[in-house]
ROTIDREN-801258 format. One record per residue: residue in one letter; x, z, y of N, C-alpha, C, O, CB in turn. Coordinates in pm, 1 decimal. Each point is the difference from the previous one (the first is absolute). Glycine has a CB too. Layout:
residues N
{rec A {X Z Y} {X Z Y} {X Z Y} {X Z Y} {X Z Y}} ...
***
This chain:
residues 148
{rec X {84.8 0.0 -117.9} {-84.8 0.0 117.9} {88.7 0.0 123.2} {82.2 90.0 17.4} {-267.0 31.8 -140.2}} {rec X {170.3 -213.0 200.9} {37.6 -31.5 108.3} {41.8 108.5 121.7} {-23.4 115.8 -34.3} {-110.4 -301.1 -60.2}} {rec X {186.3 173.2 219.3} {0.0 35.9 123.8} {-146.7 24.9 82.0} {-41.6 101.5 55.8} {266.7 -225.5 -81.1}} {rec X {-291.3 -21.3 8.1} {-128.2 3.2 29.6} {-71.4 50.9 -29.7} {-67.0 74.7 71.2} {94.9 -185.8 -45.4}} {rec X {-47.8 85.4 -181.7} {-127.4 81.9 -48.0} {-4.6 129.1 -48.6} {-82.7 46.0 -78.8} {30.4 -233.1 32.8}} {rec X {165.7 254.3 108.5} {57.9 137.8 10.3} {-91.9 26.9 149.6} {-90.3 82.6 13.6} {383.2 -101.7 -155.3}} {rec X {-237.8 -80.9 251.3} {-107.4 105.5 125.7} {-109.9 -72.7 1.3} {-69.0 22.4 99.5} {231.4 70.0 82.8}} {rec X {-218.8 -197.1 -279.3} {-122.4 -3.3 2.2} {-118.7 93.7 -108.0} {-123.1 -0.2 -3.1} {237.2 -224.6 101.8}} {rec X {-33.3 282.8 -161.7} {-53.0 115.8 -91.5} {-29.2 74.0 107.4} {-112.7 1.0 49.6} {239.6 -0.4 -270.1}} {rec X {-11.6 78.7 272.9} {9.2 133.9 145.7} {-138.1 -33.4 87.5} {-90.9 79.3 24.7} {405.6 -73.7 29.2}} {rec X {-300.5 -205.6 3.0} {-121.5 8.4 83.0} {-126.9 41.9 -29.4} {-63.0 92.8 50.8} {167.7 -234.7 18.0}} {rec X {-148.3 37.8 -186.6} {-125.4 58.2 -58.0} {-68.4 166.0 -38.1} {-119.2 30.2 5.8} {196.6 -257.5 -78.3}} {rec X {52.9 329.7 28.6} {-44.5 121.0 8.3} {2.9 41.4 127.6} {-97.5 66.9 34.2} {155.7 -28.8 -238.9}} {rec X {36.3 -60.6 296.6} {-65.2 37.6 104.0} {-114.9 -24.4 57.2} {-66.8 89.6 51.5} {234.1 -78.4 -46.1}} {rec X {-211.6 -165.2 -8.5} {-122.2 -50.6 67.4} {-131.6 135.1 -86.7} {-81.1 68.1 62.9} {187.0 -418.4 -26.0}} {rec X {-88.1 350.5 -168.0} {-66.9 30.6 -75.5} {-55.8 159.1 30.6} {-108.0 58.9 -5.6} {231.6 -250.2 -136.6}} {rec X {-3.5 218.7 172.7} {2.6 142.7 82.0} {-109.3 51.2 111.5} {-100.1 71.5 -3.4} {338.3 -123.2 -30.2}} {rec X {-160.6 -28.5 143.4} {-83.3 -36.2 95.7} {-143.1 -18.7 4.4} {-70.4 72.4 70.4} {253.1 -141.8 -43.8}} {rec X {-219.0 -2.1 -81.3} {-127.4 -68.4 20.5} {-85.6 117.1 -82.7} {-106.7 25.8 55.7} {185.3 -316.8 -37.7}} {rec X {-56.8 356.0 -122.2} {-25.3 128.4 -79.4} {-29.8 139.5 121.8} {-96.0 74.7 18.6} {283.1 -184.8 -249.8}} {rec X {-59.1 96.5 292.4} {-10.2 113.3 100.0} {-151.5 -52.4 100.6} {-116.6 39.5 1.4} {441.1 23.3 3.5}} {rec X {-277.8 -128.3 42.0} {-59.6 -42.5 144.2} {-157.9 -8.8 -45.5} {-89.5 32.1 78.1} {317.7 -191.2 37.8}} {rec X {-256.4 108.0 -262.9} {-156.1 5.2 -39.2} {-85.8 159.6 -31.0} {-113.1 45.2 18.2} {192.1 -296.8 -135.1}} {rec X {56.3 300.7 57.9} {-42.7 161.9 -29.5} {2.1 71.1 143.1} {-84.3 88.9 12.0} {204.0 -71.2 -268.8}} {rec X {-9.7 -49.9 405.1} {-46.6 78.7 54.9} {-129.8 -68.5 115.2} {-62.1 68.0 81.8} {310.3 72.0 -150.1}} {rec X {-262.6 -273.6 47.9} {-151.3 -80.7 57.3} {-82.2 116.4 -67.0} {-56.5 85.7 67.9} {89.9 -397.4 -73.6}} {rec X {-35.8 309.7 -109.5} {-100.0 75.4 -72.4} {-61.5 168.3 53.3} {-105.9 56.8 26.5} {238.2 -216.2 -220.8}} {rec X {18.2 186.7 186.9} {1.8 174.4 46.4} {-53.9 -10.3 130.3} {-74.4 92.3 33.2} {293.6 6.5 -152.9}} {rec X {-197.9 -194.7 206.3} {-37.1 21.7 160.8} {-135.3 -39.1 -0.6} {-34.2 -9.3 117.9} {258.1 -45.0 0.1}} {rec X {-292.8 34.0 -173.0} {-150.5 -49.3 40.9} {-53.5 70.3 -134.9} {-109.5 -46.0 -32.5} {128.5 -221.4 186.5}} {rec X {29.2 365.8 -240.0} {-7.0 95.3 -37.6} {-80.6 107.0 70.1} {-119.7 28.3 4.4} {302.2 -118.6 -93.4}} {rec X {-77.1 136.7 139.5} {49.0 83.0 113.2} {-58.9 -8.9 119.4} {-71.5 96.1 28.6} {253.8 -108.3 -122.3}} {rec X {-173.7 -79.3 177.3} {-113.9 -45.0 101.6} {-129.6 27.0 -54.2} {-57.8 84.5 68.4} {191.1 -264.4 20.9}} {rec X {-204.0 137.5 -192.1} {-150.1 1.0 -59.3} {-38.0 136.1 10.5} {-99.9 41.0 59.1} {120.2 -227.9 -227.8}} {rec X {85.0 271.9 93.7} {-33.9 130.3 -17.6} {9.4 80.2 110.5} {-89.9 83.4 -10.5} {148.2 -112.1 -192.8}} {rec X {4.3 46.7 304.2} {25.7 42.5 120.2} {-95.2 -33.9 113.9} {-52.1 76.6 81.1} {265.4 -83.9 -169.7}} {rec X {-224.1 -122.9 76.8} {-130.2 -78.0 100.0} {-113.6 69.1 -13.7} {-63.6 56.6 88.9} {130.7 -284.0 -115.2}} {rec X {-91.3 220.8 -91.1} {-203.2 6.5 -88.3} {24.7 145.6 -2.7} {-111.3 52.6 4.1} {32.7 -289.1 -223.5}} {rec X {154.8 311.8 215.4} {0.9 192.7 -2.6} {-52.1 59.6 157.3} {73.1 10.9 98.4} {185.2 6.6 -283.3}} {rec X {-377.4 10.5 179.0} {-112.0 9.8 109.8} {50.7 106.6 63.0} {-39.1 6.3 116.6} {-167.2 -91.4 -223.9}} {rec X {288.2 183.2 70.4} {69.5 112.0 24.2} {101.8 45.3 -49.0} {30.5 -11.0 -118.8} {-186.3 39.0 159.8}} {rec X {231.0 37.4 58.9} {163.1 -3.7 -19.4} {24.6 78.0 -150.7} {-57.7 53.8 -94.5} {124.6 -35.7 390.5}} {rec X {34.0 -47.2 -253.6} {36.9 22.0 -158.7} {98.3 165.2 2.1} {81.6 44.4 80.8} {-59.1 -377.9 -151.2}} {rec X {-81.4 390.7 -64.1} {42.7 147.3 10.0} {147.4 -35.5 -25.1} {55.0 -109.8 -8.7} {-277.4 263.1 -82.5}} {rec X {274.5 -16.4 81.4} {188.1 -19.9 -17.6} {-24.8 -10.8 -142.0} {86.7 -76.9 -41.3} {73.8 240.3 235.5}} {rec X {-230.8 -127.9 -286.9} {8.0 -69.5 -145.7} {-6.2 -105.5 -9.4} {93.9 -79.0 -8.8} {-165.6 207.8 -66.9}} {rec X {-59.2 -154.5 75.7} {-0.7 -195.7 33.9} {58.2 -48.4 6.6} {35.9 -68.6 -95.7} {-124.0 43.6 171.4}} {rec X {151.1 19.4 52.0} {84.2 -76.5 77.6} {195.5 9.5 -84.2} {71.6 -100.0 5.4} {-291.7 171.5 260.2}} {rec X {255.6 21.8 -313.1} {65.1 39.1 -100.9} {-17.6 -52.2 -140.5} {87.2 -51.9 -69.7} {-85.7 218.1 213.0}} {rec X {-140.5 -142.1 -177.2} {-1.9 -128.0 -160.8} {-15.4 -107.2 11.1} {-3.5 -63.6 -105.3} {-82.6 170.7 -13.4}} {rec X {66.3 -194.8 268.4} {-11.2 -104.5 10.0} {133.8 -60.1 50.0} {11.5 -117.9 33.3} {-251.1 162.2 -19.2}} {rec X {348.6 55.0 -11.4} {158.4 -40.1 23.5} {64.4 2.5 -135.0} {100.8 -67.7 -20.5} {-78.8 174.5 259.2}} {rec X {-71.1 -38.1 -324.3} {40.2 3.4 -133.3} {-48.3 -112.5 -47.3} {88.3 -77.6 -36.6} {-79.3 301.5 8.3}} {rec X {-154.9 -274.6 11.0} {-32.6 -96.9 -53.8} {62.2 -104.9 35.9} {48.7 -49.2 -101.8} {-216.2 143.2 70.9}} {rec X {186.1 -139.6 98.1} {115.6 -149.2 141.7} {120.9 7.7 -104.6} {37.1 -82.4 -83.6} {-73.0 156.1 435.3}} {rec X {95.8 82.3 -311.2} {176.9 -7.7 -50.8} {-26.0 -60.0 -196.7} {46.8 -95.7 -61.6} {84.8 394.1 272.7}} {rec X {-207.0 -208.8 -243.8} {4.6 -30.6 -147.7} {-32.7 -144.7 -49.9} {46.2 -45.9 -104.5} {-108.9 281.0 87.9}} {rec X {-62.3 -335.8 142.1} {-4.3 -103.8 -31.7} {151.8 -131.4 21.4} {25.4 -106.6 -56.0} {-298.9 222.6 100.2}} {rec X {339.9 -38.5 60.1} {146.2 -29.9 52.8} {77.1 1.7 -86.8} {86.9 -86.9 -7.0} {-108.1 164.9 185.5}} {rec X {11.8 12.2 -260.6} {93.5 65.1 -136.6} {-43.8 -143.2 -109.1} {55.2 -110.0 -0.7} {-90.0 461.9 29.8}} {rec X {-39.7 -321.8 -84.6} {-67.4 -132.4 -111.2} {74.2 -121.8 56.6} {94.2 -50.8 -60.7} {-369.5 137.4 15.4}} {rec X {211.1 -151.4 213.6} {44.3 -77.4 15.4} {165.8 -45.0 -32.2} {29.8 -107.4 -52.3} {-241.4 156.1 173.8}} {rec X {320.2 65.1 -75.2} {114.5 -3.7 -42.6} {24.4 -35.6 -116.4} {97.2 -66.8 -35.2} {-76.0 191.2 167.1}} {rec X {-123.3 -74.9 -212.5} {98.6 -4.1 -157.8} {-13.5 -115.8 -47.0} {83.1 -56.2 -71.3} {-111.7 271.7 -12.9}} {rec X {-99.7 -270.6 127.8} {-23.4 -150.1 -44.0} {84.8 -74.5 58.8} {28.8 -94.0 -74.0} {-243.4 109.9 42.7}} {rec X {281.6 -20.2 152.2} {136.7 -58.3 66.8} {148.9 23.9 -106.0} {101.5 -67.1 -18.6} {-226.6 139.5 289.5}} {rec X {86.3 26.7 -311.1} {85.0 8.5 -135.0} {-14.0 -59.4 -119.2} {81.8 -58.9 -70.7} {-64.6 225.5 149.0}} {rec X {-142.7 -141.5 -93.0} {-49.4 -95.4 -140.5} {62.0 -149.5 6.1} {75.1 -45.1 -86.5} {-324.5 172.2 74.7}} {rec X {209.5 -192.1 118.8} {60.8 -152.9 35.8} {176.0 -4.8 -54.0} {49.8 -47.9 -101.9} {-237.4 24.3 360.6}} {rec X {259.3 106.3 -123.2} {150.4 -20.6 -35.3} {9.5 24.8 -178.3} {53.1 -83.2 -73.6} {44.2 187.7 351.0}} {rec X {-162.9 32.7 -330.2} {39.9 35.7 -148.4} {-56.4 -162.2 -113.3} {49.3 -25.4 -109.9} {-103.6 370.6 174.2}} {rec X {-35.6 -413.5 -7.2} {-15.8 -72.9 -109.8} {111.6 -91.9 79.7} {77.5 -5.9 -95.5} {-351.1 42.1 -33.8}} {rec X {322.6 -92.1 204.6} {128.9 -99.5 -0.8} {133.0 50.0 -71.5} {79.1 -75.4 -56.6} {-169.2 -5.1 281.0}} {rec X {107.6 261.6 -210.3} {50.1 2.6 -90.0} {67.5 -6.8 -114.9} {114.5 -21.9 -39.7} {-195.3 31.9 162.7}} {rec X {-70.9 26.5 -182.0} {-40.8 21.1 -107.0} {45.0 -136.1 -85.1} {78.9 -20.2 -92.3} {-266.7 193.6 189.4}} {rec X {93.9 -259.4 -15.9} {-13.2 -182.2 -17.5} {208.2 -38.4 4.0} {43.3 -94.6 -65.9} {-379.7 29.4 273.7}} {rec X {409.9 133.9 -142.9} {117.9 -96.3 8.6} {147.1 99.9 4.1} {112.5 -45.3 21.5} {-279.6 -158.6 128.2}} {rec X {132.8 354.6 -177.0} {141.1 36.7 5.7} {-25.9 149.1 -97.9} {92.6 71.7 -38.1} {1.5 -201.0 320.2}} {rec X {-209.4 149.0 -304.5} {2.9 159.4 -88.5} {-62.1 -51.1 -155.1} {-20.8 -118.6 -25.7} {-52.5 322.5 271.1}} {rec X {52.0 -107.0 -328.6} {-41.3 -47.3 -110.5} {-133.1 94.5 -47.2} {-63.1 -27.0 -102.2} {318.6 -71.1 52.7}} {rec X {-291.9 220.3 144.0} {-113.0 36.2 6.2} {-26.4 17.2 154.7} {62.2 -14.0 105.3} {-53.6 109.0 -345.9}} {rec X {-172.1 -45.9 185.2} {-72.4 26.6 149.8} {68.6 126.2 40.6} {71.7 -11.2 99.5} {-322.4 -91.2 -140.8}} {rec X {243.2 233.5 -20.9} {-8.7 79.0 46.8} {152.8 1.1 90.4} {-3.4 42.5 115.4} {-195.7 46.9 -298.5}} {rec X {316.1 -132.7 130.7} {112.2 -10.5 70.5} {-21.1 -101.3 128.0} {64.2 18.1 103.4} {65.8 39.6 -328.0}} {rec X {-197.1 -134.5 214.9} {-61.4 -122.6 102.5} {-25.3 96.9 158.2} {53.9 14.8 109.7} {-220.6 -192.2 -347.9}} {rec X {42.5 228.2 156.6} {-78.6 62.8 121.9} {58.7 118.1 36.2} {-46.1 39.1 107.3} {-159.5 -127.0 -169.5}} {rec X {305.2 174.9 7.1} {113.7 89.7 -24.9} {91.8 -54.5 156.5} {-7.1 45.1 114.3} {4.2 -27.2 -453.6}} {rec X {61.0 -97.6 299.0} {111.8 -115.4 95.7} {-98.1 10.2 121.2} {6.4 82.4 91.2} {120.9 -297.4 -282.9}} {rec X {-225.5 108.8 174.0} {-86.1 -21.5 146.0} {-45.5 101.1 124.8} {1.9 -18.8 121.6} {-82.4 -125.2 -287.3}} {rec X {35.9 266.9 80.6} {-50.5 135.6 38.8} {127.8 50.5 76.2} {-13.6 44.4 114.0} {-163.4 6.1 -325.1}} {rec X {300.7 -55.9 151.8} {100.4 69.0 87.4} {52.9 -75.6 131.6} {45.0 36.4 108.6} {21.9 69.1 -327.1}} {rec X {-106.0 -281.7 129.1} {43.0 -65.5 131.8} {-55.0 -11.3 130.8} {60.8 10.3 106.6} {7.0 -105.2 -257.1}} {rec X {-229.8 65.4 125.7} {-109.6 -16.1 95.4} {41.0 154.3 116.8} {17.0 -11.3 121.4} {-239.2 -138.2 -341.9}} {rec X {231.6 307.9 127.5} {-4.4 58.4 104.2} {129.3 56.6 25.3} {33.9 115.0 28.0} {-261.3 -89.9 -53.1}} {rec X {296.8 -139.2 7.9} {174.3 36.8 64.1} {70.0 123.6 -76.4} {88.7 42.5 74.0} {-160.2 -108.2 190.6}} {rec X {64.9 147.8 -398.0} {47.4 60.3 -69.6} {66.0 -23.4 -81.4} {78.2 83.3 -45.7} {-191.0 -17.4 101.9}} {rec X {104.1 -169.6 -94.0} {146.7 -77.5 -37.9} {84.2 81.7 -47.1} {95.6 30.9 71.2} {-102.8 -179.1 87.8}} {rec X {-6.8 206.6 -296.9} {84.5 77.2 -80.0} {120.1 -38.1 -57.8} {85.3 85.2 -25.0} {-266.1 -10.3 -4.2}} {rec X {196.7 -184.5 6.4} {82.2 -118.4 -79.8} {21.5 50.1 -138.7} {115.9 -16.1 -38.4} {16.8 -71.9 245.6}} {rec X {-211.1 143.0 -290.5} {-1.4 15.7 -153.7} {-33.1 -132.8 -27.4} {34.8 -5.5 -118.0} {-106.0 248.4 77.0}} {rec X {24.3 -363.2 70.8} {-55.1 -111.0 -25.2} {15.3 -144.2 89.7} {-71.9 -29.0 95.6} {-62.1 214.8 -191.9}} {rec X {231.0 -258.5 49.2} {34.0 -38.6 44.9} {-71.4 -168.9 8.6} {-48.7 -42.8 -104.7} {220.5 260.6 67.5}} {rec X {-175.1 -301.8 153.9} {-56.2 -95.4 -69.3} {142.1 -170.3 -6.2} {80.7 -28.0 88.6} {-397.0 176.8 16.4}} {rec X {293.8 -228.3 -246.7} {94.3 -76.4 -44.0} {62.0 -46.5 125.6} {-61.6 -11.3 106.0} {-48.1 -45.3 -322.5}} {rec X {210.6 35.1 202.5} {97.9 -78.8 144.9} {-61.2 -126.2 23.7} {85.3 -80.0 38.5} {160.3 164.4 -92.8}} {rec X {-304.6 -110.3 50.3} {-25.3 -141.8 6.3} {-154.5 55.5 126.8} {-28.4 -63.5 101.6} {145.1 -89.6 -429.3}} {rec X {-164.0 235.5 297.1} {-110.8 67.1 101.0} {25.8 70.4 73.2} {-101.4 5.8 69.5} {-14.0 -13.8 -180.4}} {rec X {203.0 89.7 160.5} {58.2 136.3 58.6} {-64.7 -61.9 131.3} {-37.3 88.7 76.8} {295.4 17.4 -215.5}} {rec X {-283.0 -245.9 188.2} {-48.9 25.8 156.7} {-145.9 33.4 48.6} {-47.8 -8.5 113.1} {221.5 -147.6 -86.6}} {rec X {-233.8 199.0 -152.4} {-146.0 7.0 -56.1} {-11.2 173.8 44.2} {-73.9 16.1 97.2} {66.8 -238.5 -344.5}} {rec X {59.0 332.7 199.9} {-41.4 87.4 37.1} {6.8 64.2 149.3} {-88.9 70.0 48.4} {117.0 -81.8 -276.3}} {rec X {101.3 -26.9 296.3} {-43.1 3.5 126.7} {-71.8 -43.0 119.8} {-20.8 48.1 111.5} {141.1 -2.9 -211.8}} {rec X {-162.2 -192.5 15.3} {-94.0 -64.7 75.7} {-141.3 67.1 -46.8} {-88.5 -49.8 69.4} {240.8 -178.3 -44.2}} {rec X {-188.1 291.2 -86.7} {-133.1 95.8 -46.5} {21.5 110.4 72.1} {-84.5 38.5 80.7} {45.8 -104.1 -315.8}} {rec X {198.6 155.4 207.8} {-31.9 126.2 123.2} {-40.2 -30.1 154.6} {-72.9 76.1 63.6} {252.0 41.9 -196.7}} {rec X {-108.1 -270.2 201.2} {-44.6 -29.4 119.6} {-121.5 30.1 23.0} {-42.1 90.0 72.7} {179.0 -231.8 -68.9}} {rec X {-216.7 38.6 -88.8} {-162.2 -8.8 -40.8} {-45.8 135.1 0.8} {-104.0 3.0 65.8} {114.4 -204.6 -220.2}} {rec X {16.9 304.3 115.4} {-77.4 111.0 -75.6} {-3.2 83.2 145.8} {-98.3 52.4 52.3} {190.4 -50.4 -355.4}} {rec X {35.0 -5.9 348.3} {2.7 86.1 144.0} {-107.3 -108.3 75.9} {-108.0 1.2 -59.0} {403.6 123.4 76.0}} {rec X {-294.1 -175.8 46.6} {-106.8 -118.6 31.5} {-140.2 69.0 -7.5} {-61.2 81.0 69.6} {209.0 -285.1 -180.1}} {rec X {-167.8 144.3 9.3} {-112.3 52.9 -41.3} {-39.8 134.5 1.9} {-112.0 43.6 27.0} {142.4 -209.8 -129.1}} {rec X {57.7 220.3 75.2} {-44.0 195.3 -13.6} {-48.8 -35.1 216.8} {-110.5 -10.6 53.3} {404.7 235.1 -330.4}} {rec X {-182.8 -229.9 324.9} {-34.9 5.2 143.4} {-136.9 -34.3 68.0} {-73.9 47.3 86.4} {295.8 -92.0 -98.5}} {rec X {-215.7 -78.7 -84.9} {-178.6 -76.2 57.2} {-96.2 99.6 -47.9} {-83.5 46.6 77.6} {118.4 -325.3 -117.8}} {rec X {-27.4 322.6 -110.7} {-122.9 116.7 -11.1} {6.6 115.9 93.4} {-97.6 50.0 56.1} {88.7 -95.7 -293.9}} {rec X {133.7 84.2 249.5} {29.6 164.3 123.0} {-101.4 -10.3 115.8} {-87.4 79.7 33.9} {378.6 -63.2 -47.3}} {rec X {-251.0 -153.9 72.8} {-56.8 -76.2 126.9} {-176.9 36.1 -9.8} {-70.4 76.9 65.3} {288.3 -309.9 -68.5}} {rec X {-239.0 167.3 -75.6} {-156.2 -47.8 -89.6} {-76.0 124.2 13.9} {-109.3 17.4 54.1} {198.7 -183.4 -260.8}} {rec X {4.9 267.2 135.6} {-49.1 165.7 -12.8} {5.9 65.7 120.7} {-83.6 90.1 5.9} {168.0 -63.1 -223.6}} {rec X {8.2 -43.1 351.7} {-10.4 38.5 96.9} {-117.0 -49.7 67.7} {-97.8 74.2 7.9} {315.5 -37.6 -27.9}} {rec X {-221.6 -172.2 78.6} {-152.8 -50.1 3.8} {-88.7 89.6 -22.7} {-39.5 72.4 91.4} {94.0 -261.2 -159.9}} {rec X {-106.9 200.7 -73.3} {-111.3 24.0 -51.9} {2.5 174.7 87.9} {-85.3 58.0 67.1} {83.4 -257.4 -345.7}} {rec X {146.0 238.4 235.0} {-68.2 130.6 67.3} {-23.2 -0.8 114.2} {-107.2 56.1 22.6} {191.5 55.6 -142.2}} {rec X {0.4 -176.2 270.8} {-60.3 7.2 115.0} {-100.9 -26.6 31.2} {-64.8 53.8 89.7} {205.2 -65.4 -58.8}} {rec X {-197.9 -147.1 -154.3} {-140.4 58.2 60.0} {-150.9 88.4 -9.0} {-105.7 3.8 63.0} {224.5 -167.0 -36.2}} {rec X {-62.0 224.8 -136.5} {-54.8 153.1 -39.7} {32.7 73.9 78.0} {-103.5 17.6 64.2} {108.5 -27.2 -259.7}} {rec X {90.3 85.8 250.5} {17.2 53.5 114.4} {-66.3 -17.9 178.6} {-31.1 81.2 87.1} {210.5 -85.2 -278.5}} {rec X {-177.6 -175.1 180.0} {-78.8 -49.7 104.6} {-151.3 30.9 21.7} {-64.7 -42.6 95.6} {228.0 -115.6 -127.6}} {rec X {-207.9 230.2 -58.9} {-152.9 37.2 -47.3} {-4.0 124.4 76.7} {-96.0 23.3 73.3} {66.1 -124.3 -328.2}} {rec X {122.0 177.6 243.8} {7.9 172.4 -8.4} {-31.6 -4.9 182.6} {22.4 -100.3 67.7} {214.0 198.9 -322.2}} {rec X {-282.2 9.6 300.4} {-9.2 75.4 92.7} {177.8 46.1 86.3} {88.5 57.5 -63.4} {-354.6 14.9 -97.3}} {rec X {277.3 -104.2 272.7} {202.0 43.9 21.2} {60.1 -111.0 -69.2} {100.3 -22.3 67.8} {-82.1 307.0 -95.3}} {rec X {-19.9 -371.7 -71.9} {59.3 -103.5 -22.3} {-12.2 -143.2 84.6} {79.3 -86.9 -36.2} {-96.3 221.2 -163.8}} {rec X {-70.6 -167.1 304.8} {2.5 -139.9 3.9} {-178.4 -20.3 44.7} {-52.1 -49.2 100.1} {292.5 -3.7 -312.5}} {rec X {-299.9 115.9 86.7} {-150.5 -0.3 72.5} {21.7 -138.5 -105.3} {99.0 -59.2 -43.0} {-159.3 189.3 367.9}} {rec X {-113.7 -148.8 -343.0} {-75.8 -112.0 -114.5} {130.2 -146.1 52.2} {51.3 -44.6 102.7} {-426.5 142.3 -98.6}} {rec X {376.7 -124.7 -164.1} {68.5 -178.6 8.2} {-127.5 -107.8 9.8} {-100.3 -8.8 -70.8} {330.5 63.4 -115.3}} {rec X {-190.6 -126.8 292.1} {-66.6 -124.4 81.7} {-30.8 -123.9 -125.1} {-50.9 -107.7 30.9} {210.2 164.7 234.0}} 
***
């Protein structure tokens, strides 16, 4: 396998990435908006608290499935199981990078181009989750007063 179809592997998981993120957090934001909008009254500090848990944990899923992707290329071209696959990916995506596992020389430009990605991405959900809470906060009384 080529030069090329070495960073045309890289592109496609990234694109793949991407477009994964950006639909899960389309999703979370009009989520989030729906539930916040249509809530006729503010929201208690529980509420408003399980409805930051619910976001992060849907944030969480979303991640792993960003993992799932890199672990089956993997899987598909340099490990010989999943669990070492998604093992590799998991440390790479969130920059922990243990190096018990290494991937064949012929790929090595593969896992740092996934930690890029993973920081990336972690950032866009942080972002996503800040959002959501300001504008829960924008609701509250001393915060801002009702969102327009």
């Amino acid at each position: 396998m080529g030069l090329a179809n070495h960073a045309g592997a890289i592109v496609v998981l990234v694109i793949l990435t991407l477009w994964l993120q950006c639909a899960g957090m389309a999703i979370l934001i009009h989520w989030a908006k729906t539930f916040i909008d249509e809530s006729p009254r503010k929201l208690s500090a529980w509420r408003s608290a399980l409805l930051m848990v619910r976001f992060a944990g849907a944030t969480i899923i979303l991640h792993v499935l960003e993992i799932v992707i890199w672990a089956g290329f993997y899987r598909w071209r340099c490990f010989p199981s999943w669990s070492t696959s998604f093992y590799f990916s998991a440390t790479s995506f969130t920059t922990v990078g243990y190096g018990d596992v290494l991937l064949p020389q012929i790929w090595h430009a593969v896992g740092p181009i996934e930690s890029l990605t993973g920081v990336v991405m972690c950032g866009m959900s942080v972002s996503g989750l800040f959002a959501i809470l300001v504008r829960i906060l924008a609701r509250e009384p001393g915060f801002g007063g009702p969102v327009t």
